[in-house]
N, CA, C and O atoms as a Maestro MAE file, in Angstrom:
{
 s_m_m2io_version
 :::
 2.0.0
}

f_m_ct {
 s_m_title
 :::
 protein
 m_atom[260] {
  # First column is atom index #
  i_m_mmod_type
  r_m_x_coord
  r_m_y_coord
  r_m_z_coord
  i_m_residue_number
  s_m_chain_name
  s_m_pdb_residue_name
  s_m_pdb_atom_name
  i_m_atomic_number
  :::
  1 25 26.568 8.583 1.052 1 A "UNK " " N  " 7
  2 3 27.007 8.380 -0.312 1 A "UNK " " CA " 6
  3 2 28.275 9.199 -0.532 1 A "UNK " " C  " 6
  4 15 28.387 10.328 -0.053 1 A "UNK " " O  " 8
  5 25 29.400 8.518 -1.390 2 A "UNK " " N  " 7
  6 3 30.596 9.246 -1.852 2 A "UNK " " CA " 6
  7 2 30.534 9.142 -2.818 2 A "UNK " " C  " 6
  8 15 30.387 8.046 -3.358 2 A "UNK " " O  " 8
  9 25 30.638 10.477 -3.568 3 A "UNK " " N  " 7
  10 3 31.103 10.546 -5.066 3 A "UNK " " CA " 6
  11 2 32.345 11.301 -5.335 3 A "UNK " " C  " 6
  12 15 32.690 12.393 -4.883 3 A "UNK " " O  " 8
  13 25 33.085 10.336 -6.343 4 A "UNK " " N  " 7
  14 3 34.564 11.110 -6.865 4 A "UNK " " CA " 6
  15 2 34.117 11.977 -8.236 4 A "UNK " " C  " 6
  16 15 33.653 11.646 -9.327 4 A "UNK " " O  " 8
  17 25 34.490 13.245 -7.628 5 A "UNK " " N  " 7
  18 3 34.088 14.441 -9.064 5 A "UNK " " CA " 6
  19 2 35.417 15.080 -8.718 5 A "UNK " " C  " 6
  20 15 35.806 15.540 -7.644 5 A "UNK " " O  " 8
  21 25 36.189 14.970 -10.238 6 A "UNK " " N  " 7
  22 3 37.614 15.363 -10.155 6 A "UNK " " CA " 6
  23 2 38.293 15.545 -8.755 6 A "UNK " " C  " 6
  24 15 37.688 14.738 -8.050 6 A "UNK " " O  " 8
  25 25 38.986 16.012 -8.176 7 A "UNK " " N  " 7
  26 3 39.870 15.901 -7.649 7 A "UNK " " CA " 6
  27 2 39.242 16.121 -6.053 7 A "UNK " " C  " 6
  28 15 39.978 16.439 -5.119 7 A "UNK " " O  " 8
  29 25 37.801 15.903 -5.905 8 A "UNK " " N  " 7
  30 3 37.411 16.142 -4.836 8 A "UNK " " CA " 6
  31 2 36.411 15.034 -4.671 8 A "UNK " " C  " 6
  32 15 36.157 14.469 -5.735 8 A "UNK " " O  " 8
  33 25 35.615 14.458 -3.349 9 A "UNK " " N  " 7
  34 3 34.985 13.490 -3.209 9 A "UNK " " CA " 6
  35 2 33.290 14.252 -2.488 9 A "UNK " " C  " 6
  36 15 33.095 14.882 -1.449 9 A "UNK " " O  " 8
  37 25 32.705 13.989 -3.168 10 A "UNK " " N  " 7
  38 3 31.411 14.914 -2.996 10 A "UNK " " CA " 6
  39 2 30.178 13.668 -1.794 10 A "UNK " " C  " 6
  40 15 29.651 12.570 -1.971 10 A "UNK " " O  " 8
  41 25 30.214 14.534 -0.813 11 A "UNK " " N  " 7
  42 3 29.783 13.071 0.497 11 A "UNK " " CA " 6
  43 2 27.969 13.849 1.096 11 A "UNK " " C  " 6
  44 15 27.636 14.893 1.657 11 A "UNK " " O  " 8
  45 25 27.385 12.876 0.676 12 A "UNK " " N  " 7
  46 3 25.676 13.136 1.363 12 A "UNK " " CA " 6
  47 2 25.269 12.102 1.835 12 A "UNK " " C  " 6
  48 15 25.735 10.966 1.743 12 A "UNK " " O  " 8
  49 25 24.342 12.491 2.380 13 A "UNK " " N  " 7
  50 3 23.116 11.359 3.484 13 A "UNK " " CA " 6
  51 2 21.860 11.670 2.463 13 A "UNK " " C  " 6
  52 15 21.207 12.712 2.428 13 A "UNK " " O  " 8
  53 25 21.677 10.402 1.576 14 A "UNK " " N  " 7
  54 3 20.712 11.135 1.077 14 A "UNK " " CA " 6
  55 2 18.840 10.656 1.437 14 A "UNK " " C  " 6
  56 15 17.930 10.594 0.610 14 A "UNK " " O  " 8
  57 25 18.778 10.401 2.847 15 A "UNK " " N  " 7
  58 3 17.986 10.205 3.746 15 A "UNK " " CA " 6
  59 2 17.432 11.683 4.058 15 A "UNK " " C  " 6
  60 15 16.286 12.077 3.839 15 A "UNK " " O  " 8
  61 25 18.496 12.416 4.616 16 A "UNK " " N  " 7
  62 3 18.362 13.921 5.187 16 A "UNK " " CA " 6
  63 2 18.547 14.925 4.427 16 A "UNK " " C  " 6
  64 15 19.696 15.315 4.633 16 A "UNK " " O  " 8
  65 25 17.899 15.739 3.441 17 A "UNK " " N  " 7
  66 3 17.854 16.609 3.276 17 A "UNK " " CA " 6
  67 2 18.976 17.772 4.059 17 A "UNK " " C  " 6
  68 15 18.846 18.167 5.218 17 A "UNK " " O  " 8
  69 25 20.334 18.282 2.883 18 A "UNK " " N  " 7
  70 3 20.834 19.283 4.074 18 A "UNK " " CA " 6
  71 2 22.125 18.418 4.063 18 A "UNK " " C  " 6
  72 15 23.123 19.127 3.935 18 A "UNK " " O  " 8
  73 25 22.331 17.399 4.137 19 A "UNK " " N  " 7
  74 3 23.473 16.736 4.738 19 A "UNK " " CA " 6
  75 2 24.054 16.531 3.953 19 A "UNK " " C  " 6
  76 15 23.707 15.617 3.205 19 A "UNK " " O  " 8
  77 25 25.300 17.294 3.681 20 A "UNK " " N  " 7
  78 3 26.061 17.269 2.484 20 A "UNK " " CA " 6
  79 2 27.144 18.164 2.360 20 A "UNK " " C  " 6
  80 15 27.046 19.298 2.828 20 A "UNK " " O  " 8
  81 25 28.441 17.685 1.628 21 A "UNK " " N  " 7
  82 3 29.705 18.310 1.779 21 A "UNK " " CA " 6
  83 2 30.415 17.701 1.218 21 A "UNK " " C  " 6
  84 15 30.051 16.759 0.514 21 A "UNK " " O  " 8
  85 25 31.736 18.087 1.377 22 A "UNK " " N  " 7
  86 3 33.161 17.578 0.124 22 A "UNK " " CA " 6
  87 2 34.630 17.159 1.057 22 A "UNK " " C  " 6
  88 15 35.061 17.856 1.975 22 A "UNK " " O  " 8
  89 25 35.007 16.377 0.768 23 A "UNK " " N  " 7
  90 3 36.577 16.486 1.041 23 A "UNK " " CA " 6
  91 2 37.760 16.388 0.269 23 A "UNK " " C  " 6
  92 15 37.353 16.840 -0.801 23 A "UNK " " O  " 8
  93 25 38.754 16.149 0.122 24 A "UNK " " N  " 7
  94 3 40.183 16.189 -1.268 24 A "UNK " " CA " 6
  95 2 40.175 15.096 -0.967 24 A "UNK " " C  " 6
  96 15 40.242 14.456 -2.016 24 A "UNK " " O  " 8
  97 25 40.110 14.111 0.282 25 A "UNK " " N  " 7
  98 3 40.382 12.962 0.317 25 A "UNK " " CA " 6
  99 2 39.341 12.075 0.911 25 A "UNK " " C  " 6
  100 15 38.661 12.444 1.868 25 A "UNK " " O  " 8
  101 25 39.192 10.702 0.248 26 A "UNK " " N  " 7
  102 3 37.553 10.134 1.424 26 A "UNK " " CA " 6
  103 2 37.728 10.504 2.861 26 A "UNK " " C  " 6
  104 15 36.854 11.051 3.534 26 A "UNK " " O  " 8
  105 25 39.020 10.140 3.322 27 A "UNK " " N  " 7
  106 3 38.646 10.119 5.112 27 A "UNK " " CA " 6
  107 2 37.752 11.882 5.577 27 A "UNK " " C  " 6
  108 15 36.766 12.187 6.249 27 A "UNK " " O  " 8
  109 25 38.992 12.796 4.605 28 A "UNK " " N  " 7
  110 3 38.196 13.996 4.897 28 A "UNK " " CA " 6
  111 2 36.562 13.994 4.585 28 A "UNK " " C  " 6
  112 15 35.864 14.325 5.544 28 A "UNK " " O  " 8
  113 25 36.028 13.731 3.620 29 A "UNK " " N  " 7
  114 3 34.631 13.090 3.434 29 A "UNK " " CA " 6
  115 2 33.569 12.868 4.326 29 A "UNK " " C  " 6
  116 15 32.489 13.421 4.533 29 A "UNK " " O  " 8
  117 25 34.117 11.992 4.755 30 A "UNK " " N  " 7
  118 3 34.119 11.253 5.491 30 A "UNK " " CA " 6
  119 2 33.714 11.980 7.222 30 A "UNK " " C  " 6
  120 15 32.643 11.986 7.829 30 A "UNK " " O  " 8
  121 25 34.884 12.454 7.553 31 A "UNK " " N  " 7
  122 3 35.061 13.374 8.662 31 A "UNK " " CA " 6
  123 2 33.940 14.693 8.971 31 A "UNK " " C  " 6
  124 15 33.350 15.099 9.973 31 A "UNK " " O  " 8
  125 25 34.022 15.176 7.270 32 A "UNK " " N  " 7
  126 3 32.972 16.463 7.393 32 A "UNK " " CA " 6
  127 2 31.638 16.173 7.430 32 A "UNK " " C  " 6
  128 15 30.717 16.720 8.036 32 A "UNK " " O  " 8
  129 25 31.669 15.228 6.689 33 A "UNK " " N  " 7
  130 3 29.729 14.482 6.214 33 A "UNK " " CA " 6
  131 2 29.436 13.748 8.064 33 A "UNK " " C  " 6
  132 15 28.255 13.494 8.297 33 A "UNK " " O  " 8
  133 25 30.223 13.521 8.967 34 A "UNK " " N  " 7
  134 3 29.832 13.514 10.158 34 A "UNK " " CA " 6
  135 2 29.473 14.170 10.818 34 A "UNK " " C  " 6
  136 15 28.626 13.950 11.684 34 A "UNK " " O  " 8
  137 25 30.149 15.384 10.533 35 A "UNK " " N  " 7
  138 3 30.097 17.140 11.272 35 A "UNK " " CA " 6
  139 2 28.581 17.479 10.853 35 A "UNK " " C  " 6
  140 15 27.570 17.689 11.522 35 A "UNK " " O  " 8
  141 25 28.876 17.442 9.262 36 A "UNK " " N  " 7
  142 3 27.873 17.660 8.942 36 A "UNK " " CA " 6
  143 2 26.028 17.493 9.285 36 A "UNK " " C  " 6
  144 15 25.070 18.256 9.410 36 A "UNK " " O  " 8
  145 25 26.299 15.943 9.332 37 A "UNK " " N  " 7
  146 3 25.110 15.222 10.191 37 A "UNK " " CA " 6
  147 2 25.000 15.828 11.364 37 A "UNK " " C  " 6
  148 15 23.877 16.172 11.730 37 A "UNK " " O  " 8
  149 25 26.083 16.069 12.147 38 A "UNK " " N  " 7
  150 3 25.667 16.236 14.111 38 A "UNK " " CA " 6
  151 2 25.112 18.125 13.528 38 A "UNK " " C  " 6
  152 15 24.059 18.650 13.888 38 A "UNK " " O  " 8
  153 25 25.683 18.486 13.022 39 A "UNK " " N  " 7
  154 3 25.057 20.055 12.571 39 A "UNK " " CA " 6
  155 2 23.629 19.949 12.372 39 A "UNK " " C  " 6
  156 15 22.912 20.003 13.372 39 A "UNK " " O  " 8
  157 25 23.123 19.811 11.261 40 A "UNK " " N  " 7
  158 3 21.991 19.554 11.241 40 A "UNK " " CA " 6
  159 2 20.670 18.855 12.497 40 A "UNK " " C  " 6
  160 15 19.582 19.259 12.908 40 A "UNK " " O  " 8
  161 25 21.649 17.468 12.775 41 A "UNK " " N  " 7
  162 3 20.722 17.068 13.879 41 A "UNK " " CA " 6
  163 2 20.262 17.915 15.201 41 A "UNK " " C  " 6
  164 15 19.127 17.889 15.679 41 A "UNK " " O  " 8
  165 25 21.297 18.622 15.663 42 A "UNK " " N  " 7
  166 3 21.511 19.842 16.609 42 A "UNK " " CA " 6
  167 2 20.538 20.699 15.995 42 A "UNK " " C  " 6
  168 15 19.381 20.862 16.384 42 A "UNK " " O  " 8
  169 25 21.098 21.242 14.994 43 A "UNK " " N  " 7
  170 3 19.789 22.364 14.272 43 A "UNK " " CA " 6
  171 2 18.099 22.212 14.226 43 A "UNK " " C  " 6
  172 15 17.148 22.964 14.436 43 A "UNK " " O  " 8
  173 25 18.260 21.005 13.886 44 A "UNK " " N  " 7
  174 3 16.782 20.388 13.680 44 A "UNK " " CA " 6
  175 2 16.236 19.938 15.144 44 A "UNK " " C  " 6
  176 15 15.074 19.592 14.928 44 A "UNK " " O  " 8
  177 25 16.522 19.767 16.587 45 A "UNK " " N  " 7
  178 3 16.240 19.610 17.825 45 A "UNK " " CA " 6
  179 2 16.007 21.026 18.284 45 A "UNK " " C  " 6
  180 15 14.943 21.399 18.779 45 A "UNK " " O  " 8
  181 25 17.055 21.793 18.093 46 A "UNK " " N  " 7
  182 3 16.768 23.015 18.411 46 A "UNK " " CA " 6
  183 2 15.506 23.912 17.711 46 A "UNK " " C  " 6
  184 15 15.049 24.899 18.288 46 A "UNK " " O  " 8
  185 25 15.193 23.624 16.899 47 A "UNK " " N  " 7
  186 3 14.029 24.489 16.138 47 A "UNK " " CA " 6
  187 2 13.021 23.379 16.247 47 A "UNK " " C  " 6
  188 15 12.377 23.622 15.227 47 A "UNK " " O  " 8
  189 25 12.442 22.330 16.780 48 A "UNK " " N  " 7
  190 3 11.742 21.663 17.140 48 A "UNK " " CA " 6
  191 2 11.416 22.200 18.685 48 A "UNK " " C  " 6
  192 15 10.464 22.871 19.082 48 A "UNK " " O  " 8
  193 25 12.680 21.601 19.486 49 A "UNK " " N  " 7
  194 3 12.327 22.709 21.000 49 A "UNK " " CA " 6
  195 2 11.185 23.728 21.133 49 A "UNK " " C  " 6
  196 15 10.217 23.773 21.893 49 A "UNK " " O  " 8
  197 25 11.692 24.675 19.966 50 A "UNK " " N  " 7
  198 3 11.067 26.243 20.066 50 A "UNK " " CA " 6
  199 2 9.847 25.899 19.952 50 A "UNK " " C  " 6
  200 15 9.194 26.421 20.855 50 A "UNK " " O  " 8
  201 25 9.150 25.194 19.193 51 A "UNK " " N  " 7
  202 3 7.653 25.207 18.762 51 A "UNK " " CA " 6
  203 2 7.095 23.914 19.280 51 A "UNK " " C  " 6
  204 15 6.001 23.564 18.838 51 A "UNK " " O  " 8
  205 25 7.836 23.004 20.345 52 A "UNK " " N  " 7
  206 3 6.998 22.221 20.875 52 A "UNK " " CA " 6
  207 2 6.368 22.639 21.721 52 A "UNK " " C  " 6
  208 15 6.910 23.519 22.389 52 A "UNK " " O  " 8
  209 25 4.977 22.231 22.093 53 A "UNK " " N  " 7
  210 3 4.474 22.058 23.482 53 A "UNK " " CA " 6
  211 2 5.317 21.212 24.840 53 A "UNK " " C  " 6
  212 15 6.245 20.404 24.886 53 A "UNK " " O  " 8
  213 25 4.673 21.706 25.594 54 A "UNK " " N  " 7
  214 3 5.501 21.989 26.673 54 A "UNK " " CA " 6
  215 2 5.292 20.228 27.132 54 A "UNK " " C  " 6
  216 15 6.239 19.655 27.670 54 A "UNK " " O  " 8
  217 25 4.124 19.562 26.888 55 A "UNK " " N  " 7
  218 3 3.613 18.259 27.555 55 A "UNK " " CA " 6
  219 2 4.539 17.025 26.107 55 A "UNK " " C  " 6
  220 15 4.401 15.825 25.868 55 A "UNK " " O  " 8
  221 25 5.500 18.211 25.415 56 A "UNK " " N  " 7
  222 3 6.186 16.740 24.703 56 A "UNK " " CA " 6
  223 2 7.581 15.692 25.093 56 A "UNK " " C  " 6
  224 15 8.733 16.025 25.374 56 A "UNK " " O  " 8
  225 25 7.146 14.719 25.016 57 A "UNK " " N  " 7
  226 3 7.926 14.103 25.850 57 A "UNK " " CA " 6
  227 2 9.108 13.595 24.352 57 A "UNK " " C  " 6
  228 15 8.777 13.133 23.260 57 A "UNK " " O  " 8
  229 25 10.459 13.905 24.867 58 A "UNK " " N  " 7
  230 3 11.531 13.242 23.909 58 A "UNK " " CA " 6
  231 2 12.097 12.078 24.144 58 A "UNK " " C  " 6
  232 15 12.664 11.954 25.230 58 A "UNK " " O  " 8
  233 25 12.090 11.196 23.414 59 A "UNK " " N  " 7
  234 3 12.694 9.773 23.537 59 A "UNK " " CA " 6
  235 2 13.782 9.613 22.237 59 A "UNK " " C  " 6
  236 15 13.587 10.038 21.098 59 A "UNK " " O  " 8
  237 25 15.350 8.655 22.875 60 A "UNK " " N  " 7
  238 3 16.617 8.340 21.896 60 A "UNK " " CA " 6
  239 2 15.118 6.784 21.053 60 A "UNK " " C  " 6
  240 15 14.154 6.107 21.411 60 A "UNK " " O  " 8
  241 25 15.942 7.057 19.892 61 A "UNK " " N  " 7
  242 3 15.079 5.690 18.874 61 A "UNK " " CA " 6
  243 2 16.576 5.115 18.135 61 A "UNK " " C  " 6
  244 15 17.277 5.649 17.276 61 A "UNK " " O  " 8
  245 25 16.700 4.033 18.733 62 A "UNK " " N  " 7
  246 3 17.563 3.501 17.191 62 A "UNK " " CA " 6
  247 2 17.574 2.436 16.458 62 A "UNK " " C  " 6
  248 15 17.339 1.250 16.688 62 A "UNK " " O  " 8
  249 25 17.999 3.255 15.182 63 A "UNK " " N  " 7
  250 3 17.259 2.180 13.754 63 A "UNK " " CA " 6
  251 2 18.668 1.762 13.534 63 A "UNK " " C  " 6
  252 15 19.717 2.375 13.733 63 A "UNK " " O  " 8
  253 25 18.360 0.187 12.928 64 A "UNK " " N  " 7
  254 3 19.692 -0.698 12.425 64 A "UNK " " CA " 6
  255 2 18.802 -1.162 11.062 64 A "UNK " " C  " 6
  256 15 17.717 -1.731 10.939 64 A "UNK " " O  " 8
  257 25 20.152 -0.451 9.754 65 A "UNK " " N  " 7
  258 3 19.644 -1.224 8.854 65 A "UNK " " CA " 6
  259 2 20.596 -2.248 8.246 65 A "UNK " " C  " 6
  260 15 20.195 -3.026 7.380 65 A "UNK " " O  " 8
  :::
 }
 m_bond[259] {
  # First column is bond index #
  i_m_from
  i_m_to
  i_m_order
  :::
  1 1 2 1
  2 2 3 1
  3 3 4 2
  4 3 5 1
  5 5 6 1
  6 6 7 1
  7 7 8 2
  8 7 9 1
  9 9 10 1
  10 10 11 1
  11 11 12 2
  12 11 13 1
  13 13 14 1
  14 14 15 1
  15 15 16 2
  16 15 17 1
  17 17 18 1
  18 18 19 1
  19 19 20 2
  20 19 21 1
  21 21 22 1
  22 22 23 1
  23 23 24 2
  24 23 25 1
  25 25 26 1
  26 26 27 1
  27 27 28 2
  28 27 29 1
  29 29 30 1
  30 30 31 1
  31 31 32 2
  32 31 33 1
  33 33 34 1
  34 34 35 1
  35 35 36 2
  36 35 37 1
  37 37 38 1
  38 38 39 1
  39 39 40 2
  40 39 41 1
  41 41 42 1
  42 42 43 1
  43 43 44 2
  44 43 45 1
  45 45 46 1
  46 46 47 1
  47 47 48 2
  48 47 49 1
  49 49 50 1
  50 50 51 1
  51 51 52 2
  52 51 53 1
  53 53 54 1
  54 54 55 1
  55 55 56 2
  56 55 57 1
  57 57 58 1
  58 58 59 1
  59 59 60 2
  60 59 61 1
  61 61 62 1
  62 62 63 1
  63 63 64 2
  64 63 65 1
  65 65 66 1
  66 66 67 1
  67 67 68 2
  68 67 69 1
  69 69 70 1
  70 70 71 1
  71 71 72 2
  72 71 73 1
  73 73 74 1
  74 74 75 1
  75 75 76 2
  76 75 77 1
  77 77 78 1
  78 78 79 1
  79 79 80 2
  80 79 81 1
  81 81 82 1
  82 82 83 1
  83 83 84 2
  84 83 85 1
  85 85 86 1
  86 86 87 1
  87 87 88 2
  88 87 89 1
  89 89 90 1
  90 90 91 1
  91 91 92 2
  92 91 93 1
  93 93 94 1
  94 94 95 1
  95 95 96 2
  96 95 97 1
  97 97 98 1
  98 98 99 1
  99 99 100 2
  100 99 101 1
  101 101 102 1
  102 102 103 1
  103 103 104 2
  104 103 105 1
  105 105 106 1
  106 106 107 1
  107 107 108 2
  108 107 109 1
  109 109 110 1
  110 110 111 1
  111 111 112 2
  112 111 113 1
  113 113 114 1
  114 114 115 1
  115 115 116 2
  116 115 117 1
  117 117 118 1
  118 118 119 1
  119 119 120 2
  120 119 121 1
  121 121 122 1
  122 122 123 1
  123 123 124 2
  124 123 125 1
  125 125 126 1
  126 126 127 1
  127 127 128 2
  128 127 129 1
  129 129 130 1
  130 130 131 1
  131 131 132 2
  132 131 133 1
  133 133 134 1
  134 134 135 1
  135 135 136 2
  136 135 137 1
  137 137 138 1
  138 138 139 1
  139 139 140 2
  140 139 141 1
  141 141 142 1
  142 142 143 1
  143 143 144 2
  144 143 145 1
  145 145 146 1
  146 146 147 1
  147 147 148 2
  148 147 149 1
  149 149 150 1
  150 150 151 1
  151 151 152 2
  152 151 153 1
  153 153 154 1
  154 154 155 1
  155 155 156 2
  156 155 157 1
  157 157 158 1
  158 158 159 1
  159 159 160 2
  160 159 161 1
  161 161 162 1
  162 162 163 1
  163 163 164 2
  164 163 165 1
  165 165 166 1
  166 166 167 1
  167 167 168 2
  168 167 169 1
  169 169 170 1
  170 170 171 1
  171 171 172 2
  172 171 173 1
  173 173 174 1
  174 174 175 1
  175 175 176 2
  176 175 177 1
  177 177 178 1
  178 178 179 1
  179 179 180 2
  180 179 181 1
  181 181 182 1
  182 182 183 1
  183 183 184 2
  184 183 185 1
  185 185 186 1
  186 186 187 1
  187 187 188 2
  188 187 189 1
  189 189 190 1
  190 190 191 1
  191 191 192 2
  192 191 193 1
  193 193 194 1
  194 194 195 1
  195 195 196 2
  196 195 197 1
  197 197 198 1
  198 198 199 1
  199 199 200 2
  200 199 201 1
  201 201 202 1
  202 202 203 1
  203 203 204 2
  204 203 205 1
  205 205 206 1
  206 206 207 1
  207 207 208 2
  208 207 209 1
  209 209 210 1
  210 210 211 1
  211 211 212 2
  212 211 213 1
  213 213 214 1
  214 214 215 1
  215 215 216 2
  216 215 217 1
  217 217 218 1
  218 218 219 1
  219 219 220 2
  220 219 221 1
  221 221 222 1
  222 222 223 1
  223 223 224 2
  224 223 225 1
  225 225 226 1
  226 226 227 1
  227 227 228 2
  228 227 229 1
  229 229 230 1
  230 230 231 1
  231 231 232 2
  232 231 233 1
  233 233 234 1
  234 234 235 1
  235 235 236 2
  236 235 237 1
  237 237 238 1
  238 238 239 1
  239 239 240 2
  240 239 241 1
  241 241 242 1
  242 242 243 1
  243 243 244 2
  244 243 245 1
  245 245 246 1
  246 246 247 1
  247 247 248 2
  248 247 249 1
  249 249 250 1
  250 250 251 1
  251 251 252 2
  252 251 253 1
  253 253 254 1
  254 254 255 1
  255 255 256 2
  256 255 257 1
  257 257 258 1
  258 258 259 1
  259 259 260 2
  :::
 }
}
């Protein structure tokens, strides 16, 4: 999602909790709310890691909506 709030464009995923940021211009928006996402996703694998069991197996899933 992009929202224009004065002179800045306010950009979330509002799926994910966390994912969220600003740019002056959409592309910047745009650019960071990507960063943003791979941040989190990284974050959230990594603190999953720590507290899985050892017998869990990870699999890629992808959703098309």
């Amino acid at each position: 999602m992009f929202e224009k709030r004065g002179r800045w464009y306010v950009a979330y995923v509002e799926e994910i909790p966390g994912v969220n940021t600003q740019g002056r211009t959409l592309a910047e928006a745009r650019r960071n709310l990507r960063e943003a996402l791979q941040l989190i996703l990284e974050t959230n694998r990594q603190l999953a890691s720590q507290h899985s069991p050892q017998a869990t197996r990870r699999e890629p899933v992808t959703v098309e909506v």
